[in-house]
C-alpha positions in Angstrom: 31.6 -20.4 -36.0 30.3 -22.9 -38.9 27.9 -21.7 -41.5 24.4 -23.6 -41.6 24.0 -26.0 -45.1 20.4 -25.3 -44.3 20.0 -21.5 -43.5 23.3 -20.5 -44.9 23.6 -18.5 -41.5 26.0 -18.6 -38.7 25.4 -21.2 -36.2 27.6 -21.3 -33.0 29.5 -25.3 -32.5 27.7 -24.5 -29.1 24.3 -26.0 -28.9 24.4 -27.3 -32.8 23.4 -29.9 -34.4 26.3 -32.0 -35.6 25.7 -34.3 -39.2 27.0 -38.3 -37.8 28.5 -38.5 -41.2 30.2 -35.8 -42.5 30.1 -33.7 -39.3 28.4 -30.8 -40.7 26.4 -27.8 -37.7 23.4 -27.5 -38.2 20.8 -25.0 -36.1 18.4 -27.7 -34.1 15.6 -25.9 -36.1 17.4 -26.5 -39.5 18.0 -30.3 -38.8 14.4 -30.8 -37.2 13.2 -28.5 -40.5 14.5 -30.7 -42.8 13.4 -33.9 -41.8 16.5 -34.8 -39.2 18.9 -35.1 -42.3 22.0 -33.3 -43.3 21.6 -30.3 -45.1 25.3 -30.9 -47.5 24.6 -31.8 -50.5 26.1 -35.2 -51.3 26.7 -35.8 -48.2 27.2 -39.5 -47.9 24.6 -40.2 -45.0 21.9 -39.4 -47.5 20.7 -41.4 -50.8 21.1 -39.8 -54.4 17.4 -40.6 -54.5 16.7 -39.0 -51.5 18.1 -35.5 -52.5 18.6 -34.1 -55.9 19.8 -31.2 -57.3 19.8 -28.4 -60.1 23.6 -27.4 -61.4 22.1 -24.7 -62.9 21.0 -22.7 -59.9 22.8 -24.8 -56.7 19.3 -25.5 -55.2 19.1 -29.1 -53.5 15.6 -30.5 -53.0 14.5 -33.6 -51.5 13.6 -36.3 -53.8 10.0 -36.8 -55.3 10.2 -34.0 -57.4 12.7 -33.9 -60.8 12.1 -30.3 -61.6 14.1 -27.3 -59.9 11.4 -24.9 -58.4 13.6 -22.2 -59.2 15.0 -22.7 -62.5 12.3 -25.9 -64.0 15.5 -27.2 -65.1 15.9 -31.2 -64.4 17.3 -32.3 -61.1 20.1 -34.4 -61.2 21.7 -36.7 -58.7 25.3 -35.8 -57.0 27.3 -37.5 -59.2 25.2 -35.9 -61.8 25.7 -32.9 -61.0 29.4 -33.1 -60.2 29.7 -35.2 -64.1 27.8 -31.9 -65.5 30.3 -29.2 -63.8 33.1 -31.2 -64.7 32.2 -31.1 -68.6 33.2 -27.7 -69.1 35.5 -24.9 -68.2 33.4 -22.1 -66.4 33.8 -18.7 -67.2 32.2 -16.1 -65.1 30.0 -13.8 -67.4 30.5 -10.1 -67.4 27.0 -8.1 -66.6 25.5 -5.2 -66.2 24.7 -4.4 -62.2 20.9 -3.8 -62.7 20.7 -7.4 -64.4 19.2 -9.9 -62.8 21.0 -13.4 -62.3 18.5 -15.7 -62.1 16.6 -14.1 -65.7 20.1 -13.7 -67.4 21.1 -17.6 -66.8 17.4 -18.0 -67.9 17.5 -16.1 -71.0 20.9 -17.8 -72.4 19.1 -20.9 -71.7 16.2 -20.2 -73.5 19.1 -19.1 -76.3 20.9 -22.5 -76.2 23.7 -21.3 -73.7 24.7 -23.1 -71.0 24.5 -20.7 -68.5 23.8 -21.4 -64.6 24.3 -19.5 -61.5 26.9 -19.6 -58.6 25.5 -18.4 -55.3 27.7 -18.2 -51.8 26.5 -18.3 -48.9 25.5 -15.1 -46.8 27.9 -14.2 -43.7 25.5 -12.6 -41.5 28.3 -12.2 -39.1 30.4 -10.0 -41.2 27.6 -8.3 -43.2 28.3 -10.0 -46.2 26.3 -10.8 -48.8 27.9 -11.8 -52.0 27.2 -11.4 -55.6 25.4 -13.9 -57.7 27.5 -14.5 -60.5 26.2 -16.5 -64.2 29.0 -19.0 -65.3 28.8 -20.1 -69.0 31.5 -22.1 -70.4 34.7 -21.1 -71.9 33.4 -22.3 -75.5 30.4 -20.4 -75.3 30.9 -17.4 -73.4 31.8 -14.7 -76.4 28.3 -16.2 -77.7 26.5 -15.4 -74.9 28.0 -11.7 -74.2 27.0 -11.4 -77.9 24.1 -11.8 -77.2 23.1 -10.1 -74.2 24.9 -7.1 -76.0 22.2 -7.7 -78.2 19.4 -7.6 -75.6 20.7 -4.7 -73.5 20.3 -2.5 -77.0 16.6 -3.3 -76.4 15.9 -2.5 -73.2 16.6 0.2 -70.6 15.8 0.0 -66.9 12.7 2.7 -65.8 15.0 5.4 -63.6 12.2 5.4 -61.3 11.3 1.9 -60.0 14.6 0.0 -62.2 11.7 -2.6 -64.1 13.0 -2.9 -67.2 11.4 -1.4 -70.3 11.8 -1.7 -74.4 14.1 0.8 -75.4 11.4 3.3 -76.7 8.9 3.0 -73.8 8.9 6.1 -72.2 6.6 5.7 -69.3 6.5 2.6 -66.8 3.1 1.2 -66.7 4.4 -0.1 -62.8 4.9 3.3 -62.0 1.8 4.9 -63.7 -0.1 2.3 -61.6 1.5 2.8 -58.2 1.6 6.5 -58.7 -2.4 6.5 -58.9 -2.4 8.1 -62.6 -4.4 7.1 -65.2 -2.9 5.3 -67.7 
């Protein structure tokens, strides 16, 4: 069994859709879903300008747009991309369970650390599902446990619902709302 570049699923050799250039399975759904083209990124049978995408959150989108809808970081060509993760040594950052990936990478952006995400495919078959991790590089990673060190001595997560909340908030308003209180 192959994983799908498109779905990130399993997809039996039997009945797939098979990439003329790099040879890749796709589901027949997948391949007619995005527009009869391989779903690998870089993959040599499609242009740079036809599919671009974001090292900062390994999301590929098909050209016409230079923004990641996920991140709103710049999208880059292949090469790009491959020059970018080449720049640095990656260090995997250490972080609290209830944090959030995608807001963490955000946040150290937003605090001039070169932070991005590392996702891995789902193995449906197995029942695996593994962990987002954030990646800063070597040079900057004391920085940025610093400061989310700094930030996690601000908030706390509500025990109830886990939305976070200042440090000295001692109600959720989410909670208070769904609960049918009056706040």
């Amino acid at each position: 069994m192959a994983v799908c570049p498109y779905c990130k699923d399993t997809v039996p050799e039997q009945g797939a859709w098979f990439c003329p250039t790099c040879n890749a399975a796709h589901h027949t759904e997948c391949w007619d879903a995005n527009q009869r083209m391989c779903s690998v990124y870089g993959c040599k049978s499609i242009s740079e300008e036809i599919l671009l995408g974001c090292p900062y959150c390994e999301e590929a989108s098909l050209g016409g747009r230079g923004i990641c809808n996920t991140c709103g970081e710049p999208l880059m060509s292949a090469s790009e991309v491959s020059d970018f993760l080449a720049r640095h040594d990656w260090e995997i950052l250490p972080t609290e369970t209830s944090w959030n990936p995608v807001l963490t990478a955000g946040f150290l952006r937003n605090n001039g650390i070169t932070a991005r995400i590392s996702k891995k495919a789902p193995i449906s078959m197995f029942g695996l599902n593994p962990k987002i991790t954030v990646l800063v590089p070597s040079e900057q990673a004391e920085d940025a446990q610093t400061l989310m060190g700094t930030l996690a001595e601000k908030f706390q997560p509500c025990p109830e619902c886990g939305h976070t909340l200042f440090i000295d908030e001692e109600e959720c308003s989410y909670c208070i709302e769904n609960s049918g209180a009056e706040a």
